[in-house]
C-alpha positions as a Markdown table, in Angstrom:
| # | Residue | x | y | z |
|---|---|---|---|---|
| 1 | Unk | 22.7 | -32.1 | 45.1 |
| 2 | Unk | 24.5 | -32.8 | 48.3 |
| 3 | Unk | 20.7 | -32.1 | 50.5 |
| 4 | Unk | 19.3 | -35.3 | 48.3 |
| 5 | Unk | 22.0 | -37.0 | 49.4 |
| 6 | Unk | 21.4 | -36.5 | 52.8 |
| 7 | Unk | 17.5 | -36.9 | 52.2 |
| 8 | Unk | 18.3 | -40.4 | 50.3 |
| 9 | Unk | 20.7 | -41.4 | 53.2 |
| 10 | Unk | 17.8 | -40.7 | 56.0 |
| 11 | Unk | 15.8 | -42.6 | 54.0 |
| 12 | Unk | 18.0 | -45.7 | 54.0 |
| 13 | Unk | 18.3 | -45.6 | 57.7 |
| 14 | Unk | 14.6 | -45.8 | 58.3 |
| 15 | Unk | 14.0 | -48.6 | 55.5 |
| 16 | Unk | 16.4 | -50.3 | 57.5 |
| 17 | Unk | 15.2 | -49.9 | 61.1 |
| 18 | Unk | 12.6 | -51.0 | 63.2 |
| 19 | Unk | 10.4 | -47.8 | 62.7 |
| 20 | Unk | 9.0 | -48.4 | 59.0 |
| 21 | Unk | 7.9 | -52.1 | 59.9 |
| 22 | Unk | 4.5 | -52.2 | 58.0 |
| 23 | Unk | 4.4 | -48.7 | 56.3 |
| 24 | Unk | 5.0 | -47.7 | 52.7 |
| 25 | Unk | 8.1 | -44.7 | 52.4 |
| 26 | Unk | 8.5 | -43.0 | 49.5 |
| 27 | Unk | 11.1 | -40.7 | 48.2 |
| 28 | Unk | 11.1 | -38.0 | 45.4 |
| 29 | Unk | 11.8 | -34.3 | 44.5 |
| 30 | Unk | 9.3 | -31.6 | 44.8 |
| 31 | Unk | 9.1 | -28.5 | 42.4 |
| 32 | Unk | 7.0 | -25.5 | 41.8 |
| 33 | Unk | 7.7 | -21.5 | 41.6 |
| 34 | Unk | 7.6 | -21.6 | 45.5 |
| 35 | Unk | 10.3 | -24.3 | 45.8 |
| 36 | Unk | 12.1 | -26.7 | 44.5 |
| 37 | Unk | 13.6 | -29.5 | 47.8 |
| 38 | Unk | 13.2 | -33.2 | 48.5 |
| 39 | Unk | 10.8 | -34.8 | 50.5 |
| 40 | Unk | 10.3 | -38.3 | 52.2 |
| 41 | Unk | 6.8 | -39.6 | 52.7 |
| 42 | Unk | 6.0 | -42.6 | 55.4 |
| 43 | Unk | 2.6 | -43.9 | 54.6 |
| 44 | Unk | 0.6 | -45.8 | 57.6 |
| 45 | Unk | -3.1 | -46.9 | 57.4 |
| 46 | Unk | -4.3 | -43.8 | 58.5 |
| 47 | Unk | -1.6 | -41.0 | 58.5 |
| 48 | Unk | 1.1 | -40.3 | 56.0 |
| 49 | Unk | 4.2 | -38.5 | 57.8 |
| 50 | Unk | 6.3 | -36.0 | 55.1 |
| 51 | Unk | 9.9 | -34.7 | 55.8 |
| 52 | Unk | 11.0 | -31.8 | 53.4 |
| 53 | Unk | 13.8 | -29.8 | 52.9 |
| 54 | Unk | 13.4 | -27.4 | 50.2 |
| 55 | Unk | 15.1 | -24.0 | 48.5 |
| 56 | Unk | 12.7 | -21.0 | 48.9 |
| 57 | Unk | 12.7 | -19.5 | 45.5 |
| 58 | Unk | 10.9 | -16.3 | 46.3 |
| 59 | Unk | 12.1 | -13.9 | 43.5 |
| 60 | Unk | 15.1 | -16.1 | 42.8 |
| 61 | Unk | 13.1 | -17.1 | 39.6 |
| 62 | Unk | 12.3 | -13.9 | 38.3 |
| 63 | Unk | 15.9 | -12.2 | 38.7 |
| 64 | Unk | 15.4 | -10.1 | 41.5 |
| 65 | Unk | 17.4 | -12.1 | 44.2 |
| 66 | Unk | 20.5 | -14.3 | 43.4 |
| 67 | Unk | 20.2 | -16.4 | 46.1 |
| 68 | Unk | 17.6 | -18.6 | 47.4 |
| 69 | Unk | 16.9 | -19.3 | 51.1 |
| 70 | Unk | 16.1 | -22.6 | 52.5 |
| 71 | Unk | 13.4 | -24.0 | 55.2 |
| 72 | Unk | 12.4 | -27.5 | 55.6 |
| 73 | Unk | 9.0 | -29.1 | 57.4 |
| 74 | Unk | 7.2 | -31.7 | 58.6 |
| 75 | Unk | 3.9 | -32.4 | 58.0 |
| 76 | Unk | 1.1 | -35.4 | 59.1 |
| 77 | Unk | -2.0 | -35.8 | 57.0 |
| 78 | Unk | -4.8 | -37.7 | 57.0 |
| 79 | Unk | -7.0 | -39.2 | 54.1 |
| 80 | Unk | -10.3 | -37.6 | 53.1 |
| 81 | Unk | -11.0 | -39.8 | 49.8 |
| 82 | Unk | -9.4 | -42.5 | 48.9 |
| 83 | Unk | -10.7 | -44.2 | 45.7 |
| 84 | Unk | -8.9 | -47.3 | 43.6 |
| 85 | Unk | -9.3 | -46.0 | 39.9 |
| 86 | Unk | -7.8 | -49.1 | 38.3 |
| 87 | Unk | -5.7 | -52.0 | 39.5 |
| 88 | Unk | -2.5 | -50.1 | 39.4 |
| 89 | Unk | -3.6 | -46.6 | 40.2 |
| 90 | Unk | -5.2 | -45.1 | 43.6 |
| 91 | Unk | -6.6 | -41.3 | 44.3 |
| 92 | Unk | -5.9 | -40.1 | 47.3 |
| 93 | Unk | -7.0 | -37.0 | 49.1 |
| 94 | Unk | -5.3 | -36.0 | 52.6 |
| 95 | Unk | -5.0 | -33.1 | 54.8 |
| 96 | Unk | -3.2 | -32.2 | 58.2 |
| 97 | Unk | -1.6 | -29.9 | 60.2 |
| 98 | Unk | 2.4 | -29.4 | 60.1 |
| 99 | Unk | 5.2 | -27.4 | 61.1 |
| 100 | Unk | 8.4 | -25.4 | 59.5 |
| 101 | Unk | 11.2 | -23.3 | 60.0 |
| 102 | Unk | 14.0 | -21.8 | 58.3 |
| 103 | Unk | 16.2 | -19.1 | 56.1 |
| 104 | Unk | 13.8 | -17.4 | 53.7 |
| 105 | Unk | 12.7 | -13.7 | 52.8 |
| 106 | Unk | 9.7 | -12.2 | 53.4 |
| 107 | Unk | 8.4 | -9.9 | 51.0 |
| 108 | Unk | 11.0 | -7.0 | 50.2 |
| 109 | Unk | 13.0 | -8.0 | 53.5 |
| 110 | Unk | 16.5 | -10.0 | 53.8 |
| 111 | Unk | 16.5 | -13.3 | 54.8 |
| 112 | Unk | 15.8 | -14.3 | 58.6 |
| 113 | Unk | 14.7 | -17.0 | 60.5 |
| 114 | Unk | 11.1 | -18.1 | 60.0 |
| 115 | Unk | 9.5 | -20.7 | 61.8 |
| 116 | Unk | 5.5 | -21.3 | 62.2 |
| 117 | Unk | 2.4 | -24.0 | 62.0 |
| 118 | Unk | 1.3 | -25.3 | 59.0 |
| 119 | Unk | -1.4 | -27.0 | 56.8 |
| 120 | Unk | -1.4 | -29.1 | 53.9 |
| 121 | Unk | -3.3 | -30.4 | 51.4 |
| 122 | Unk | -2.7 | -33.0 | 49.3 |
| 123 | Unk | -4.0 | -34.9 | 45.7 |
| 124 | Unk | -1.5 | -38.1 | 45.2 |
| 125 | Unk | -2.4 | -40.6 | 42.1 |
| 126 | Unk | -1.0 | -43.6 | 43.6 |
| 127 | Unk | 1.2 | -46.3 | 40.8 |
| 128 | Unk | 2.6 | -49.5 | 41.4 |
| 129 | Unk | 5.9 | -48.1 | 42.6 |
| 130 | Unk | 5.3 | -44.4 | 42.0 |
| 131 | Unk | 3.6 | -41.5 | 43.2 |
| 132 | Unk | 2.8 | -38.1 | 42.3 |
| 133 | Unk | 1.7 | -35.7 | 44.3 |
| 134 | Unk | 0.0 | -31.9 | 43.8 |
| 135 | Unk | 0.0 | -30.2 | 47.1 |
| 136 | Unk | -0.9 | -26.5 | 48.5 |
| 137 | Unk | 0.8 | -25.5 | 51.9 |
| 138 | Unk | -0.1 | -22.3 | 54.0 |
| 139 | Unk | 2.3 | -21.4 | 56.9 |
| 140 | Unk | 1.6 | -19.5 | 59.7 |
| 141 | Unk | 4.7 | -18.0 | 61.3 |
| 142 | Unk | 6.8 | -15.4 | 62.1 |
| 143 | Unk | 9.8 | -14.0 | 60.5 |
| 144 | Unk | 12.8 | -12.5 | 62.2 |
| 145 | Unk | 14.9 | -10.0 | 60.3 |
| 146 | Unk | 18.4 | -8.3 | 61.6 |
| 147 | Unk | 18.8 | -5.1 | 60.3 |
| 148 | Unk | 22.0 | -4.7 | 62.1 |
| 149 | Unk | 24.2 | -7.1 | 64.5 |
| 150 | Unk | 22.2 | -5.4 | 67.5 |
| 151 | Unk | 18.6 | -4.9 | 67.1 |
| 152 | Unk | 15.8 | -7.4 | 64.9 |
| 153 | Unk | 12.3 | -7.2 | 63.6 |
| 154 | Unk | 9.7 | -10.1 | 63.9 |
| 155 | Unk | 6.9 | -9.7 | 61.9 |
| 156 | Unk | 4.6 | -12.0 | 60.6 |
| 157 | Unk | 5.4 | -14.2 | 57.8 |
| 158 | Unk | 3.2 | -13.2 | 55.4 |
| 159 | Unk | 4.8 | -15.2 | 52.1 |
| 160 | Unk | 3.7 | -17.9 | 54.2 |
| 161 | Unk | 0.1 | -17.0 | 53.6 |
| 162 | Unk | 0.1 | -15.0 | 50.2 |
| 163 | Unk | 1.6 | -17.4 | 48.2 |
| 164 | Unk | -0.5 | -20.8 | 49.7 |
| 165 | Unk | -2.1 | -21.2 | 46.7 |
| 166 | Unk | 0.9 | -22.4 | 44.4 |
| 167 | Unk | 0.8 | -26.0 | 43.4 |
| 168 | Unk | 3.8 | -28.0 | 44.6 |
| 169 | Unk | 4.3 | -30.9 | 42.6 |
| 170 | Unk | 6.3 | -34.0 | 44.0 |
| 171 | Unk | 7.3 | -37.1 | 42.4 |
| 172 | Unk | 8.3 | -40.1 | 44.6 |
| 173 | Unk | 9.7 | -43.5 | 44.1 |
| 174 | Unk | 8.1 | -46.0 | 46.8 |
| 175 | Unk | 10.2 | -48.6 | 48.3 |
């Protein structure tokens, strides 16, 4: 609860500088078996920037881990399609490149420090003040685990590639 605070605060700041003049931001909560976070969307004519900040859930769902670890992103897409259904509803089709880093496991190791590119795609059905989002994100990284205080492992991340094809779903208010 306290990281949506802190998501909803950044938000304010930029609705209230100089940097949003003549771009849409929008603000919501994004879920799925992978994640579960907050993420902040500034929409320009041609590129939409996203902020997240998430909990990786990797076997937190399913019982196996107690704990979940956390990464957060940022991400710049571009629109493919973009097609006005109705008066008060837009498809939307983007795609772009992106980057991460964070605390998360990897497969059956601890948690360690990740950090990598990524990619994104996304489907948004565009409201009057509301959007929702389906997304798919692959990350291509590394993952650095301690196995004691003196000596770590880096490895490729490979959750960051295996499980790229679970939907994130993200709903956001638009201000």
């Amino acid at each position: 609860m306290r990281r949506l605070r802190i998501i909803f605060c950044l938000a304010s700041i930029i609705l209230s500088s100089g940097i949003s003049h003549g771009q849409k931001i929008e603000a919501g909560v994004k879920s799925s078996a992978r994640s579960f976070g907050a993420a902040i969307d500034i929409r320009g004519r041609q590129s939409t920037s996203r902020v997240e900040i998430c909990a990786d859930l990797y076997k937190v769902i399913d019982g196996t881990f107690s704990s979940p670890g956390f990464r957060a992103g940022y991400q710049i897409s571009f629109p493919l399609i973009c097609k006005v259904l109705s008066e008060s509803c837009t498809f939307r089709f983007e795609a772009g490149p992106g980057m991460t880093a964070g605390f998360v496991r990897d497969g059956d190791k601890d948690r360690g420090l990740m950090g990598g590119v990524s990619g994104i795609a996304v489907i948004d059905l565009i409201f009057n003040k509301l959007t929702i989002s389906c997304s798919a994100m692959a990350i291509l990284g590394f993952h650095l685990n301690y196995h004691n205080s003196e000596f770590g492992t880096l490895d490729l991340y490979r959750n960051g590639l295996k499980y790229s094809g679970i939907p994130e779903i993200t709903i956001k208010y638009r201000f």
